[in-house]
C-alpha positions in Angstrom: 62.9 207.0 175.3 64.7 205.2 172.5 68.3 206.7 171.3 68.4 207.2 167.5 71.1 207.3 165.7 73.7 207.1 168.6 77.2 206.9 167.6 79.0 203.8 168.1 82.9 204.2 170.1 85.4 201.3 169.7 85.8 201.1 173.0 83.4 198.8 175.9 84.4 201.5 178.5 82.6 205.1 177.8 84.3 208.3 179.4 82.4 210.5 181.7 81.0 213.8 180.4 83.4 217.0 181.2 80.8 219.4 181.8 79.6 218.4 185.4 81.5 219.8 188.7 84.8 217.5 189.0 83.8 217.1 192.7 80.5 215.5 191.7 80.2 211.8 193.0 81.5 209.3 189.9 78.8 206.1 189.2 79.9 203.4 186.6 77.0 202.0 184.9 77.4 198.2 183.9 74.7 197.8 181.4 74.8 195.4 178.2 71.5 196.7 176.8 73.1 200.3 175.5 69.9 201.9 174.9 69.1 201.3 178.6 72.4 202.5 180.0 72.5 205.9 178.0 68.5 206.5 179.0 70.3 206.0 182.7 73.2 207.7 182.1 71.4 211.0 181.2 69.1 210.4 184.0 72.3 210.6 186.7 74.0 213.5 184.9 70.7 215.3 185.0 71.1 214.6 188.8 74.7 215.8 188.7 76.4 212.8 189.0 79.8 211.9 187.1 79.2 208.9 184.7 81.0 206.1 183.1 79.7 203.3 180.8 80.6 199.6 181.1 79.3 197.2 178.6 80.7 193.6 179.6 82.1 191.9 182.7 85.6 192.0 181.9 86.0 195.8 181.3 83.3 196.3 183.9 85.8 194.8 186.8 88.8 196.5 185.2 86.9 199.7 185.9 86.2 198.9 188.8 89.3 198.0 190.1 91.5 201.1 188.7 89.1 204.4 188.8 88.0 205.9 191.9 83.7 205.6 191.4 81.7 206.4 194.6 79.3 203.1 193.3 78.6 200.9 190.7 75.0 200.1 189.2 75.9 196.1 187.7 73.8 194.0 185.6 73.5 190.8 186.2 73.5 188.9 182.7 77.0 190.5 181.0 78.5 189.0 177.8 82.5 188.1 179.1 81.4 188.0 183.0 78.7 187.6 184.8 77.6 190.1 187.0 77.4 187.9 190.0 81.5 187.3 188.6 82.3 190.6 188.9 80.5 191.5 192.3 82.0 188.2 193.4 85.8 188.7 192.3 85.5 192.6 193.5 84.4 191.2 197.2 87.7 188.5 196.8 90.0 191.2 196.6 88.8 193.3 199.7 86.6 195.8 197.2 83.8 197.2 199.2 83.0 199.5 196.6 79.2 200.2 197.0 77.4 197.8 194.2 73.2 198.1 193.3 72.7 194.9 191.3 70.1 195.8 188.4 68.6 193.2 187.1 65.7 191.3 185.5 65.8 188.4 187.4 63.1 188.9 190.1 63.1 185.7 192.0 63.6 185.8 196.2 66.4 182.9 194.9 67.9 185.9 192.4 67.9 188.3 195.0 69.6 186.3 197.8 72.1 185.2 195.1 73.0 189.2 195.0 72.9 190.0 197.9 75.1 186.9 199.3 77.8 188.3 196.8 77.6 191.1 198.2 75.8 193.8 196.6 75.1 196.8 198.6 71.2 196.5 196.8 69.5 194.6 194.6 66.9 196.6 191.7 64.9 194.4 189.8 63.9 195.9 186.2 61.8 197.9 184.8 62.2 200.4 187.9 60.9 203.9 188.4 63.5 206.5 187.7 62.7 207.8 191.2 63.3 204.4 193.0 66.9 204.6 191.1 67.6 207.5 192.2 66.2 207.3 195.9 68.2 203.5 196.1 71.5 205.5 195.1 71.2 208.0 197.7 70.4 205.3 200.2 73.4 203.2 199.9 75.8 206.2 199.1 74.7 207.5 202.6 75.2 203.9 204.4 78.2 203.5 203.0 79.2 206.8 204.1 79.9 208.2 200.4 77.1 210.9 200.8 78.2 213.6 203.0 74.7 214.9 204.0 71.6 214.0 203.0 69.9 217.0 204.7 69.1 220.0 201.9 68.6 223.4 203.9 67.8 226.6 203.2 66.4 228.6 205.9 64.0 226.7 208.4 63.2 224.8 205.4 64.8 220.9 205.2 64.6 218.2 202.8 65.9 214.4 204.2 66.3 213.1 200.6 67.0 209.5 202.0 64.1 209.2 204.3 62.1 211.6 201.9 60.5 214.2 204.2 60.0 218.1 204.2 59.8 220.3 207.0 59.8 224.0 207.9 60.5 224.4 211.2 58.7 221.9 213.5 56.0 221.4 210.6 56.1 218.6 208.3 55.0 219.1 204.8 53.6 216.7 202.6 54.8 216.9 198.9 53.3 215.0 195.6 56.9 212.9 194.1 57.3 215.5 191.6 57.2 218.5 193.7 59.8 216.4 196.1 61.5 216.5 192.9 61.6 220.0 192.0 61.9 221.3 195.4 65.3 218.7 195.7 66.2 220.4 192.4 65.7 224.0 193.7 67.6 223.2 197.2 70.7 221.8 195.2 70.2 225.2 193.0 70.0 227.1 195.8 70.3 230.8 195.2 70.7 230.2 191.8 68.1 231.3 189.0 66.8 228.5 187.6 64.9 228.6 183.9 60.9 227.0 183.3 63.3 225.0 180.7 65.9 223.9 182.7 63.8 222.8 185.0 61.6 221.0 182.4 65.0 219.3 181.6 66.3 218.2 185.0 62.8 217.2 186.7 60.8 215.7 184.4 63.7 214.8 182.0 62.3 216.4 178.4 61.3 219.8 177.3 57.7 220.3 176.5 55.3 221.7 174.2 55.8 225.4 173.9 52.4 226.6 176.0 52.8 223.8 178.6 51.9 224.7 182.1 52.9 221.9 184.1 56.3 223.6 185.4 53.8 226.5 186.4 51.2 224.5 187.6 53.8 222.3 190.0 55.7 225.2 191.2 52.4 227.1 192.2 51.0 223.5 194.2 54.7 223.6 195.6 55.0 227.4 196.5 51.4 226.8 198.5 52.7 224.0 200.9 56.6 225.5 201.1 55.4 229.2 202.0 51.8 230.0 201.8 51.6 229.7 205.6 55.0 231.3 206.3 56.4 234.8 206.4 59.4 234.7 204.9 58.8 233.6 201.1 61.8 231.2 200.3 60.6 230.3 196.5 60.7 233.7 193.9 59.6 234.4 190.0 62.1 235.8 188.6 60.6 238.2 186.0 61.2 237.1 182.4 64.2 234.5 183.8 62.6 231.9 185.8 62.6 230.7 189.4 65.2 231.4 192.4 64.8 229.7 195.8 66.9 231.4 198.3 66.6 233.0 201.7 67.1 236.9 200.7 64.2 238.3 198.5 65.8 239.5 195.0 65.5 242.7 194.0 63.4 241.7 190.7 61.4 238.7 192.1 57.7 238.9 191.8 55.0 237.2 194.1 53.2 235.5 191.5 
């Protein structure tokens, strides 16, 4: 979604945003094509990550070298340094600092090329937001920079690498967008959660006033996650919003 209006700072390195927890995993985002870096940016925040913008190769591998970031995400094509400079000079000093290349250049050649430099991954543009996010999670778990990729509450599990869902021995089988929102609930877990909020975080805009899709997707998700169990894990929250949690609240309704 294009950026209007977006203040320009002096500087080629952007600081993280304040707001998230300071425990949160820390991604710097080499990305020369601003627009596209701040639409990612607020993607991975949304997700709770710690962010920090890079906008050429030089300031990218300074970054790199002197802040403590769980990965990078590195364009290829960088005014100053090449991407494939950056990766490469990272790997000469002993730098294993988990690196997705994203990048336009879609050949097998292009991708070897990364790889051989040693990028952790290699994206080609345009990508899904959810391939982003699910190629993070990967490599932060390979590289051992994820410390669980398991999301429980109750007999109820979500593998967000390998992307299943389970209650007890019983798979369920989950559309990508209530994956989505039941990852969002599970990492929210016993927490009230608004119909705008989640508007925000899972589909990444608020809608129309009157829009049922939050309602619609919860209700789809609420059938396959506790329609054929006892215990009811997901809760309305009367006039607040949802609550997924393993005691029932005193004001939660059935609906």
């Amino acid at each position: 979604m294009p950026i209007a209006n977006t203040p320009q700072r002096s500087s080629n390195l952007e600081p993280a945003r304040t707001d998230l927890p300071q425990n949160a995993l820390k991604i710097l985002i080499v990305e020369d094509e601003r627009v596209l870096a701040r639409s990612i940016e607020r993607q991975l925040q949304r997700e709770g990550y710690l962010t920090e913008l890079a906008f050429d190769g030089d300031h990218a591998l300074r970054a790199a070298t002197s802040n403590a970031y769980n990965l990078v995400l590195l364009d290829v094509k960088l005014a100053k340094k090449s991407g494939l400079e950056v990766l490469k000079e990272l790997r000469a000093g002993s730098n294993r600092l988990p690196v997705i290349i994203i990048s336009a250049k879609d050949t097998v050649q292009d991708r070897i090329l990364g790889l051989n430099a040693g990028a952790d991954d290699y994206l080609v543009k345009p990508f899904d937001s959810g391939e982003l996010s699910a190629r993070i999670r990967s490599v932060l778990h390979r590289t051992g920079k994820l410390d669980s990729n398991i999301l429980q509450a109750g007999d109820l599990r979500l593998d967000v690498v390998r992307r299943k869902a389970s209650r007890g021995d019983r798979e369920i089988a989950l559309s990508n967008k209530e994956f989505a929102l039941l990852e969002f609930l599970l990492r929210n877990k016993n927490q009230i959660v608004t119909r705008t909020r989640i508007a925000q975080e899972v589909w990444g805009y608020t809608f129309e006033p009157g829009t049922k899709i939050v309602d619609v997707t919860m209700s789809n998700l609420r059938k396959a996650v506790d329609e054929s169990f006892d215990t009811k894990l997901i809760q309305t929250i009367y006039r607040e919003g949802y609550l997924l949690a393993e005691k029932r609240a005193e004001t939660a309704k059935t609906a």
